[in-house]
LOLO-39862 format. One record per atom (N, C-alpha, C, CB): residue number from 1; x, y, z. Coordinates in Angstrom, 3 decimals, decimal comma, padded with zeros to 6 digits. Glycine has a CB too. Layout:
<torfis>
   n     east    north       up
 NUM        X        Y        Z
...
</torfis>
This chain:
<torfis>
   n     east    north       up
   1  008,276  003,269  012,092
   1  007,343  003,997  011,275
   1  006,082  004,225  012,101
   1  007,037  003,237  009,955
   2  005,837  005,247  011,848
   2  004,497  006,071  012,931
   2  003,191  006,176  011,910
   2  005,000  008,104  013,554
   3  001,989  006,298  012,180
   3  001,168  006,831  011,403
   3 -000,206  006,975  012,408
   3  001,066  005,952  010,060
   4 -001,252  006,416  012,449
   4 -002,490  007,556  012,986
   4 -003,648  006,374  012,442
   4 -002,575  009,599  011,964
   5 -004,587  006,192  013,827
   5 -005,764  005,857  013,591
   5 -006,938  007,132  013,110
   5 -006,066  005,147  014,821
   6 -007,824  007,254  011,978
   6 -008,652  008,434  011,488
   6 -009,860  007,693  012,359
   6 -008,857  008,741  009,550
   7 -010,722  008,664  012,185
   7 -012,362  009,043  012,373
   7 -012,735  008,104  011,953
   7 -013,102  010,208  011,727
   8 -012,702  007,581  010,920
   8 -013,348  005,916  010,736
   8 -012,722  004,793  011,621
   8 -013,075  005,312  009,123
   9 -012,061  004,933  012,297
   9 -011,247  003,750  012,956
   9 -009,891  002,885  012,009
   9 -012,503  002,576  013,318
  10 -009,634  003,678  010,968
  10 -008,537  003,058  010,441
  10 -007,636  003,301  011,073
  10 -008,246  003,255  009,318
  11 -006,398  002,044  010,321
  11 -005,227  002,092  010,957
  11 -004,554  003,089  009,980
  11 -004,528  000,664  011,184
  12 -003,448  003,722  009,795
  12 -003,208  004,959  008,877
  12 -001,849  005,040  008,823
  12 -003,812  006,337  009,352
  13 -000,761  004,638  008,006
  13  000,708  004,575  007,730
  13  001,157  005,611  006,280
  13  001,080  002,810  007,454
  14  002,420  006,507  006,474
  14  002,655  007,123  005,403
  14  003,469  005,939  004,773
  14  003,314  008,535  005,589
  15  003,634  006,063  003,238
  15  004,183  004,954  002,572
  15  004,779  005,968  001,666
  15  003,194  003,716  001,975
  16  006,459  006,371  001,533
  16  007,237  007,332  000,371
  16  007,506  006,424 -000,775
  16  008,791  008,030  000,894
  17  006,598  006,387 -002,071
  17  006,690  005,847 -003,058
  17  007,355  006,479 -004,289
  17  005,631  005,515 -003,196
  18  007,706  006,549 -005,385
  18  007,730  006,793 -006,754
  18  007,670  006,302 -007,791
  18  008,314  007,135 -006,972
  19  008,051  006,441 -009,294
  19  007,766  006,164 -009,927
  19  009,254  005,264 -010,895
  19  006,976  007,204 -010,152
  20  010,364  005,861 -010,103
  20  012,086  005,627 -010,310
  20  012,305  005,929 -009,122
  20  013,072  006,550 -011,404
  21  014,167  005,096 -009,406
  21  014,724  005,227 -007,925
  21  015,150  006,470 -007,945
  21  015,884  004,256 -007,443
  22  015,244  007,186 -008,580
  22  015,802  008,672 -007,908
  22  014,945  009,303 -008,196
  22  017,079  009,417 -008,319
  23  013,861  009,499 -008,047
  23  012,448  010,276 -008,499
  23  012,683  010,638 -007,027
  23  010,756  009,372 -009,147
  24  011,855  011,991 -006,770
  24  011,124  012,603 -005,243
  24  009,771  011,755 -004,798
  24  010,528  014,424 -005,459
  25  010,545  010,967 -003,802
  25  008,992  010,384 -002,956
  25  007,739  011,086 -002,849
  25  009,170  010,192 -001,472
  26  006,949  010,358 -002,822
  26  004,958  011,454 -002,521
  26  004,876  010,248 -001,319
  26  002,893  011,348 -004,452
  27  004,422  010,577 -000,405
  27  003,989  010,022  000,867
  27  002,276  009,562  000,119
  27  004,087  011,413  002,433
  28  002,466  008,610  000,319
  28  000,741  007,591 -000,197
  28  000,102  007,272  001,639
  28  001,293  005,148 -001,423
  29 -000,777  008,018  001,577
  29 -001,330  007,502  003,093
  29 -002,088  006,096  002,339
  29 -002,702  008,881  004,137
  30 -001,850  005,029  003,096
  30 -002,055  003,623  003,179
  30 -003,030  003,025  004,426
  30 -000,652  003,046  003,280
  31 -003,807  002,318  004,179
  31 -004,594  001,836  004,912
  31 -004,573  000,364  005,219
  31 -005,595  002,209  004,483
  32 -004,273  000,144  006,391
  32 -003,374 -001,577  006,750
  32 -004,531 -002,533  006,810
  32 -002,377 -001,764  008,583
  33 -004,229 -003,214  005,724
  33 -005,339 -004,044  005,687
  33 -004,920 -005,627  005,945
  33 -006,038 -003,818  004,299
  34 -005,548 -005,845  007,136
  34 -004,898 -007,407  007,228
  34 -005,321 -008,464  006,924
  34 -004,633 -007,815  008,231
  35 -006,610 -008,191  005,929
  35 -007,234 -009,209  005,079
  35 -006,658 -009,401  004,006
  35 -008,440 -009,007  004,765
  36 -005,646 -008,800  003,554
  36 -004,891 -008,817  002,505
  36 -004,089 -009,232  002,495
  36 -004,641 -008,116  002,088
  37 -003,350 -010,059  001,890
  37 -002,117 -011,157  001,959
  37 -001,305 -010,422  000,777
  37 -002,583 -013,061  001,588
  38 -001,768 -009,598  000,034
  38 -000,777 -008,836 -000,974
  38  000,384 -007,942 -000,244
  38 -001,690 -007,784 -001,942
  39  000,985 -006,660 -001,529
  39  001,998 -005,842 -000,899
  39  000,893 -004,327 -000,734
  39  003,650 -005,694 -002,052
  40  000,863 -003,633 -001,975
  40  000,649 -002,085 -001,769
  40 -000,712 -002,364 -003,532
  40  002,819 -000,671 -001,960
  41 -001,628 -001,097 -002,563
  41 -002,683 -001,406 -004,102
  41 -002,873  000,167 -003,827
  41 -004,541 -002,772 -004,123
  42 -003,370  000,779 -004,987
  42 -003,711  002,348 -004,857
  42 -004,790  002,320 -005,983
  42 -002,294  003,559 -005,166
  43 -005,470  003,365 -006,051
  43 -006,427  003,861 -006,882
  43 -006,088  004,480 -008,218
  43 -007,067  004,717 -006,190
  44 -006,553  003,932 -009,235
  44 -005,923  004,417 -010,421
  44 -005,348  005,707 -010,700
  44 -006,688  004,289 -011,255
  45 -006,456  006,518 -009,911
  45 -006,407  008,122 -010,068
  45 -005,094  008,605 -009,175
  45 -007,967  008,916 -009,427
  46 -004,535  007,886 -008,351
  46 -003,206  008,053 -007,467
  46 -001,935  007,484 -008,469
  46 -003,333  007,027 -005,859
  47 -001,936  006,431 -009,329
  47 -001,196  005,402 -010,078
  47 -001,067  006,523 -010,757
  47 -001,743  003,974 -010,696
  48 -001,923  007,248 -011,574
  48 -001,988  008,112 -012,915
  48 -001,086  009,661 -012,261
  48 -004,052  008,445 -013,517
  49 -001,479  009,868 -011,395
  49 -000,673  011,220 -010,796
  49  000,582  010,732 -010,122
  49 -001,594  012,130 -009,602
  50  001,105  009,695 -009,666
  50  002,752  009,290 -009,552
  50  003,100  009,279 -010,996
  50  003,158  007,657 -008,777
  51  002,389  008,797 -011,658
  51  003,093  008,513 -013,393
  51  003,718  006,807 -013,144
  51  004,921  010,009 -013,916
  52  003,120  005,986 -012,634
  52  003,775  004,673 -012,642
  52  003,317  003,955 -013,929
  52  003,412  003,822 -011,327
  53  004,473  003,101 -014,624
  53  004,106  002,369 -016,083
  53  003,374  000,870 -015,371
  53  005,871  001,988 -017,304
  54  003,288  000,452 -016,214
  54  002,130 -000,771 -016,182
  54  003,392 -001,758 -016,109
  54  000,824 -001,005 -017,768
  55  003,354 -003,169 -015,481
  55  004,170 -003,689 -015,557
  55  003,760 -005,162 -015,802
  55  004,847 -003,322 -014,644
  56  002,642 -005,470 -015,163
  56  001,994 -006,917 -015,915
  56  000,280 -007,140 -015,265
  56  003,198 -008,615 -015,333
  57 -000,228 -007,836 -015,523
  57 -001,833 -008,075 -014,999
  57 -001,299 -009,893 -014,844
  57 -003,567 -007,534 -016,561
  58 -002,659 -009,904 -013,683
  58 -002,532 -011,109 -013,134
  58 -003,863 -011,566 -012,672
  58 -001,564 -011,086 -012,103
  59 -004,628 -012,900 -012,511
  59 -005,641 -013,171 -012,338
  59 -005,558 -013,459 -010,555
  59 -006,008 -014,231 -013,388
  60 -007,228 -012,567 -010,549
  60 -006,919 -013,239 -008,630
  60 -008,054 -013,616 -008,130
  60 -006,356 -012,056 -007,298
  61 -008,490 -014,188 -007,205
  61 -009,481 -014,431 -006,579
  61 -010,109 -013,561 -005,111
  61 -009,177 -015,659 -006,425
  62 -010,994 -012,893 -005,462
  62 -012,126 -011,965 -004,640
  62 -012,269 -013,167 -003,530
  62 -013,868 -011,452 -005,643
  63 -012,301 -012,045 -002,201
  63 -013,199 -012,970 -000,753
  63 -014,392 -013,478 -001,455
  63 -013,871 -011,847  000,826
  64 -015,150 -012,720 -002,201
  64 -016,270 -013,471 -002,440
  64 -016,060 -014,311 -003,720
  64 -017,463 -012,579 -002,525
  65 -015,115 -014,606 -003,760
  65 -014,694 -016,018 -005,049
  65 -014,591 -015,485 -006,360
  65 -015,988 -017,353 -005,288
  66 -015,259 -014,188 -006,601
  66 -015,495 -013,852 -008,339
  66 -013,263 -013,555 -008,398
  66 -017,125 -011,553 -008,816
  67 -013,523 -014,022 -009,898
  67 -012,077 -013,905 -010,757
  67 -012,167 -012,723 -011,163
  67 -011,772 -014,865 -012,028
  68 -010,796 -011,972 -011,193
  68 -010,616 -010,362 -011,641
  68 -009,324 -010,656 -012,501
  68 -010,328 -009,041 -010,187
  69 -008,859 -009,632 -013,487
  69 -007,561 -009,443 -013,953
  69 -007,346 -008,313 -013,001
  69 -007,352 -009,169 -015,563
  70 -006,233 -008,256 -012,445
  70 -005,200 -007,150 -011,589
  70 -004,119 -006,306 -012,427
  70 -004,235 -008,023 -010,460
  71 -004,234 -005,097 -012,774
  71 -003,122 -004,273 -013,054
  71 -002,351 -004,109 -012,677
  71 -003,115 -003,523 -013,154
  72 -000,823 -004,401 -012,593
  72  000,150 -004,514 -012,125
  72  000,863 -003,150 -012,340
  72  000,676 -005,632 -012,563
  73  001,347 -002,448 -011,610
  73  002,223 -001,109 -011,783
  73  004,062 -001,318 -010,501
  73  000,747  000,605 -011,035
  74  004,633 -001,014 -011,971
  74  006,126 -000,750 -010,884
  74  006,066  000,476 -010,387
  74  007,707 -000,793 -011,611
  75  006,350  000,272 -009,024
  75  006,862  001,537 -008,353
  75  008,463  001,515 -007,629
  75  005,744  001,859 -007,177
  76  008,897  002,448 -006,570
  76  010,038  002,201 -005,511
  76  009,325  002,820 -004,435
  76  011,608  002,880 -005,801
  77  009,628  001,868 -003,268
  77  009,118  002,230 -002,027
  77  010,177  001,728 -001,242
  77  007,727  001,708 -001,671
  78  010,581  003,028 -000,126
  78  011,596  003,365  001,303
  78  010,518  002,592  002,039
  78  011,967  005,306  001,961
  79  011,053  001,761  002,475
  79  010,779  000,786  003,587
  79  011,898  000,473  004,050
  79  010,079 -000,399  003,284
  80  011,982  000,762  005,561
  80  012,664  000,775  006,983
  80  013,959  000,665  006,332
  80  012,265 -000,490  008,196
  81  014,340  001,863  005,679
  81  015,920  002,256  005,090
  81  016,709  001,758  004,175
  81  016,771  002,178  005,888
  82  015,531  000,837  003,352
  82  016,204  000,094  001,849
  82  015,004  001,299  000,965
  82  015,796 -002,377  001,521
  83  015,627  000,827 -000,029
  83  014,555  001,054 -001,606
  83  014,069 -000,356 -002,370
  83  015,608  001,976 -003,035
  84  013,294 -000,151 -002,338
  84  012,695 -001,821 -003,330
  84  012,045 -001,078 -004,550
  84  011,091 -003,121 -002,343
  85  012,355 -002,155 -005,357
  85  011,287 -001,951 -006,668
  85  010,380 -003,130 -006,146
  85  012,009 -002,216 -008,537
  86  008,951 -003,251 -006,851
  86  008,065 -003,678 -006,523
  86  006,995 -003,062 -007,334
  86  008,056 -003,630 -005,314
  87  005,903 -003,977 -006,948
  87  004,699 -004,113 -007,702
  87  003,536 -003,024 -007,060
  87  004,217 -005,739 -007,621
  88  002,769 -002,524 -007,524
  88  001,554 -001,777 -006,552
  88  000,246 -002,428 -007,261
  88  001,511  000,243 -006,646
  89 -000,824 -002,946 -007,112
  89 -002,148 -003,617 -007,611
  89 -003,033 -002,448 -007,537
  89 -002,733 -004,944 -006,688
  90 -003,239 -002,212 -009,403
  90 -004,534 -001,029 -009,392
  90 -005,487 -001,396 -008,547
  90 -005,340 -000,791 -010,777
  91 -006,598 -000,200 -008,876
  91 -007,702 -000,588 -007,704
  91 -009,366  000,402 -008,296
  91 -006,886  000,175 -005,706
  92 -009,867 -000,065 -008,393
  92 -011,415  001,378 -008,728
  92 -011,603  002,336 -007,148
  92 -013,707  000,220 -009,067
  93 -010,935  001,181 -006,117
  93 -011,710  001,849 -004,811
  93 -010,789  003,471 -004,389
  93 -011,577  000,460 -003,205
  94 -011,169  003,858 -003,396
  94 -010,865  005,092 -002,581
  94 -009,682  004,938 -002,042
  94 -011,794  005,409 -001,532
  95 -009,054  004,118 -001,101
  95 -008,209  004,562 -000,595
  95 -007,262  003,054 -000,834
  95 -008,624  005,232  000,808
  96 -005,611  003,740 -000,743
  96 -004,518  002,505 -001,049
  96 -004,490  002,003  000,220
  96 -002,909  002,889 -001,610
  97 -004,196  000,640 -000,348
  97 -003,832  000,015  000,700
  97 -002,143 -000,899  001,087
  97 -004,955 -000,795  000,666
  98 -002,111 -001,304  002,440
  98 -000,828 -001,867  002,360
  98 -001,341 -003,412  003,436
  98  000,604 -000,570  003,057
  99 -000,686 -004,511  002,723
  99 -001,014 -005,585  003,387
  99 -000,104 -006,410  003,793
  99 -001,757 -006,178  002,819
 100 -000,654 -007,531  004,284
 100  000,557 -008,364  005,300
 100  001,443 -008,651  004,802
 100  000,353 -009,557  005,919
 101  001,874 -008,869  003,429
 101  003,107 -009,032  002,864
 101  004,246 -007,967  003,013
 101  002,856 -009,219  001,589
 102  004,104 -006,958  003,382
 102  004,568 -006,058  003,675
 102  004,614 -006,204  005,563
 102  003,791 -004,964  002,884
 103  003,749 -006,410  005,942
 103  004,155 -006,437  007,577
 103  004,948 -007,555  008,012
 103  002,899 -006,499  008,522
 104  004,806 -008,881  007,619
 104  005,825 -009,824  007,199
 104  007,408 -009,498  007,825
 104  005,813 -009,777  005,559
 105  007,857 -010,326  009,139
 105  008,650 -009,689  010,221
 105  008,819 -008,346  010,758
 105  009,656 -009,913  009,988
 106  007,805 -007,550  010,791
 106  007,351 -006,678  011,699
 106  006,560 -006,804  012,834
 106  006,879 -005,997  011,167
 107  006,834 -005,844  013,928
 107  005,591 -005,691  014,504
 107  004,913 -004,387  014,506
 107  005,690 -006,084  015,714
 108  003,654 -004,746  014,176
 108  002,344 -003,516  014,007
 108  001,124 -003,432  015,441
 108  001,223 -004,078  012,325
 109  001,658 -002,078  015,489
 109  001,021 -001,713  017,166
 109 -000,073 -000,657  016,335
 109  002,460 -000,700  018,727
 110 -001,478 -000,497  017,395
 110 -002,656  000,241  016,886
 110 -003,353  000,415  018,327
 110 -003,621 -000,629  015,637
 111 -002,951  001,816  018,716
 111 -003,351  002,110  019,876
 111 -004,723  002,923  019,701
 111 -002,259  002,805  020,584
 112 -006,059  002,529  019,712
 112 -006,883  002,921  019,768
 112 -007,293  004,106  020,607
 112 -007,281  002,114  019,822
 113 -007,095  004,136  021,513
 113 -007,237  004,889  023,070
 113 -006,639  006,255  022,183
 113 -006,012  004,109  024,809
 114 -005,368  006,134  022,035
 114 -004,352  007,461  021,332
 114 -004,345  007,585  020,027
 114 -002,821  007,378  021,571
 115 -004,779  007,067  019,242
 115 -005,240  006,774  018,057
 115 -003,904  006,914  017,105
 115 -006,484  007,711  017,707
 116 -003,088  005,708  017,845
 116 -001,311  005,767  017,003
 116 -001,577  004,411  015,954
 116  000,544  005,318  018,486
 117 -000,604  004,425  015,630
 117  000,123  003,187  014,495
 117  001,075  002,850  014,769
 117  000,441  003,411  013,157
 118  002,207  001,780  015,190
 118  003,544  002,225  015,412
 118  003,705  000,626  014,199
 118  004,324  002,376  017,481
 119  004,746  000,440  013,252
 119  005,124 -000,311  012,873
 119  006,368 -000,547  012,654
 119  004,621 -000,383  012,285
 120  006,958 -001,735  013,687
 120  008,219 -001,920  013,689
 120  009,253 -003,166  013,069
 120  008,308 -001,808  014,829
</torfis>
C-alpha cells in the first residue's frame, strides 16, 4: 500500500472503506498516527456521508488524562486483500485517522526526501 507525505508533513494512506460488505468502497485518506494505539477514527461529517450505523460507545482516556465517551461505528475495510468488519471511533476533528493497531505486523516506510508512504 502506497500513499504520500502532504504540505504539512503528514504521512498520507488511502483506506477503501464502507458501510456493508458488498457496498462500493470510498477511499478515506487517513492520517498515520502513531500516537494512537487504536484502529481507524473519522470525522462525523465523513461517518454521516458513508452512512455507517452506530455500533457501541466506549469510555477512553485523552493524552491529557480527561475521560470521553467514544462513538463507535461499524464499517468494512480492504486491508492487504481480506475484508474485515470493524469498528471506526467518531471524532469532532478534521482529518481520519489510522493507528498502530492497524500497522501491527507491518512495515511502514515515510520517505520524506520523496514525500512517499510505503506500508507493507
Amino acid at each position: 500500500m502506497t500513499g504520500f507525505v502532504d504540505e504539512q508533513l503528514r504521512a498520507l494512506l488511502r483506506v477503501p472503506v464502507s458501510a456493508s460488505r458488498d457496498a462500493e468502497r470510498t477511499e478515506m485518506v487517513v492520517w498515520v498516527d502513531t500516537a494512537f494505539n487504536g484502529g481507524l477514527v473519522a470525522p462525523r461529517q465523513l461517518i454521516a456521508a458513508l452512512g455507517l450505523a452506530k455500533h457501541s460507545s466506549t469510555e477512553a482516556i485523552l493524552a491529557d488524562g480527561q475521560a470521553v465517551e467514544l462513538e463507535m461505528f461499524a464499517c468494512f475495510l480492504d486491508w492487504f486483500g481480506n475484508t474485515y468488519e470493524t469498528q471506526l471511533i467518531a471524532s469532532d476533528g478534521q482529518h481520519p485517522l489510522l493507528g498502530t493497531m492497524l500497522l501491527a505486523g507491518r512495515r511502514l516506510s515515510i520517505d520524506y526526501a520523496a514525500n512517499t508512504v510505503e506500508l507493507a
